[in-house]
C-alpha positions as CSV (number, residue, x, y, z in Angstrom):
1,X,27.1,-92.9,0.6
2,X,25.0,-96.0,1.2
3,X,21.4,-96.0,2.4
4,X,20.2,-98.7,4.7
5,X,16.7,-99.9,5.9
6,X,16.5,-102.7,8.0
7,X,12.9,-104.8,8.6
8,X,11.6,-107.8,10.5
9,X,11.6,-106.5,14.2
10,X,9.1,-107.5,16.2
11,X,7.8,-108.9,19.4
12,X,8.5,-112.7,20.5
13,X,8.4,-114.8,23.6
14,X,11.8,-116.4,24.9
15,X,12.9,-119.6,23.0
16,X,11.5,-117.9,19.5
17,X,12.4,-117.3,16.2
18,X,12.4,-113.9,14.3
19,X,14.3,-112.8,10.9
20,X,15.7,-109.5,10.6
21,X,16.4,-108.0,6.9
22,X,18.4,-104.8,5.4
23,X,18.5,-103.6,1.5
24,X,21.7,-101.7,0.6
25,X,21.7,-99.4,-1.9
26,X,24.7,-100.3,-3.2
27,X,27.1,-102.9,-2.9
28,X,29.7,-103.0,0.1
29,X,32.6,-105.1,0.9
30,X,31.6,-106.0,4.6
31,X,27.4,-105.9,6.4
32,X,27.1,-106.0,9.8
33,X,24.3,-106.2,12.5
34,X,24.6,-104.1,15.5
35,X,22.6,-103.7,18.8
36,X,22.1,-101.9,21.7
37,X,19.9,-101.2,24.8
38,X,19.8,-98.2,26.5
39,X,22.5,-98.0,28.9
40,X,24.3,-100.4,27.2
41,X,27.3,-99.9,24.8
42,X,26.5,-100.5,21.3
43,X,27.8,-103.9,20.1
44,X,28.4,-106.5,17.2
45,X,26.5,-109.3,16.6
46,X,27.0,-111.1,13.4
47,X,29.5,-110.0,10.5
48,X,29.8,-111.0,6.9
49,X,32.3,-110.0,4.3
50,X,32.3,-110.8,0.5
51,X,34.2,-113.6,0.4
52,X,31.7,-115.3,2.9
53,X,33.9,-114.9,6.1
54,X,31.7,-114.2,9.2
55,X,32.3,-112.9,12.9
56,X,29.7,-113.7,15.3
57,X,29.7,-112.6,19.1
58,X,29.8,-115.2,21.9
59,X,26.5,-114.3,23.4
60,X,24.6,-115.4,19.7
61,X,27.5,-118.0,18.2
62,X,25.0,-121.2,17.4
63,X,21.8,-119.4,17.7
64,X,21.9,-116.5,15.0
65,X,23.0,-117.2,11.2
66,X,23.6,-114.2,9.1
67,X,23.4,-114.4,5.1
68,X,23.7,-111.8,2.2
69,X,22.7,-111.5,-1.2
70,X,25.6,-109.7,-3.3
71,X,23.1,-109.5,-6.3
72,X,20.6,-108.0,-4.4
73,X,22.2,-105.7,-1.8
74,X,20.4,-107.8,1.0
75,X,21.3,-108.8,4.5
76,X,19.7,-111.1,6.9
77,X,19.9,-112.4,10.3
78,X,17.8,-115.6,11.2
79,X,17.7,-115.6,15.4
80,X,16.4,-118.5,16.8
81,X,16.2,-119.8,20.7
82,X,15.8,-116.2,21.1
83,X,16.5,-114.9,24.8
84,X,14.9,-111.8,27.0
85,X,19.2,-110.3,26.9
86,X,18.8,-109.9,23.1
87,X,16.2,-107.6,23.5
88,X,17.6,-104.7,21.6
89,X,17.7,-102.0,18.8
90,X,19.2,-104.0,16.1
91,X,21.0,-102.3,13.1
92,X,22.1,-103.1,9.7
93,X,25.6,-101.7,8.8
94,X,27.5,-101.4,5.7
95,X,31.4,-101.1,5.4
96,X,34.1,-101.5,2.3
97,X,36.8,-103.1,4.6
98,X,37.1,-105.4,7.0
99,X,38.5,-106.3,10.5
100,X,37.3,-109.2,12.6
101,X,37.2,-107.2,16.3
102,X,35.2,-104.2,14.7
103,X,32.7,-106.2,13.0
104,X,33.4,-104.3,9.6
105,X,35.7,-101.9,9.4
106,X,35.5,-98.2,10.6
107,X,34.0,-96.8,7.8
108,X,30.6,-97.4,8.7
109,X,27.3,-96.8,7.3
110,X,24.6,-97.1,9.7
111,X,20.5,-98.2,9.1
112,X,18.2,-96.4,11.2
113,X,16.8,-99.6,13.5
114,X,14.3,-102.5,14.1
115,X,13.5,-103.3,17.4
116,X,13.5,-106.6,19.2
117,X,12.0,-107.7,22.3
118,X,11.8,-111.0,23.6
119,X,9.8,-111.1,26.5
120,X,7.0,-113.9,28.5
């Protein structure tokens, strides 16, 4: 069992910056962050795994940078020339294996949610 709680949400206009943050409570092998609007499928947006490897999606390669902290259980996700399509419910995900399509693997542990909105 692993307990997530994501921070950092917030509203900004087009062309911003924002940092998003998630404490673990214990150590995983994989974190994750996830989004979704409604109507829209949930997806993958940055993944990190403990031997640094990372998965980003198209839509946010060269724009979003995600980190982690294996002392400290922490995750972040540094967005910058934020757009009004990544408007979303972002969460923080936890997972002890690892596959590059899934973002983690499918043992998933799941933050509640910090919400972004990038609007003018």
């Amino acid at each position: 069992q692993v307990q997530l709680v994501e921070s950092g949400g917030g509203s900004v206009q087009p062309g911003g910056s924002l940092r998003l943050s998630c404490v673990a409570s214990k150590y995983t092998y994989c974190m994750a962050w996830f989004r979704q609007t409604p109507g829209k499928e949930r997806e993958g947006v940055a993944a990190i795994a403990r031997d640094g490897r990372t998965k980003y999606a198209d839509s946010v390669q060269g724009r979003f940078t995600i980190s982690r902290d294996i002392a400290k259980n922490t995750l972040v996700l540094e967005m910058n020339s934020l757009k009004a399509e990544d408007t979303a419910m972002f969460y923080c995900v936890a997972s002890n294996t690892w596959l590059t399509n899934l973002y983690c693997g499918d043992d998933k542990y799941w933050g509640q949610g910090t919400q972004v909105t990038v609007s003018s």
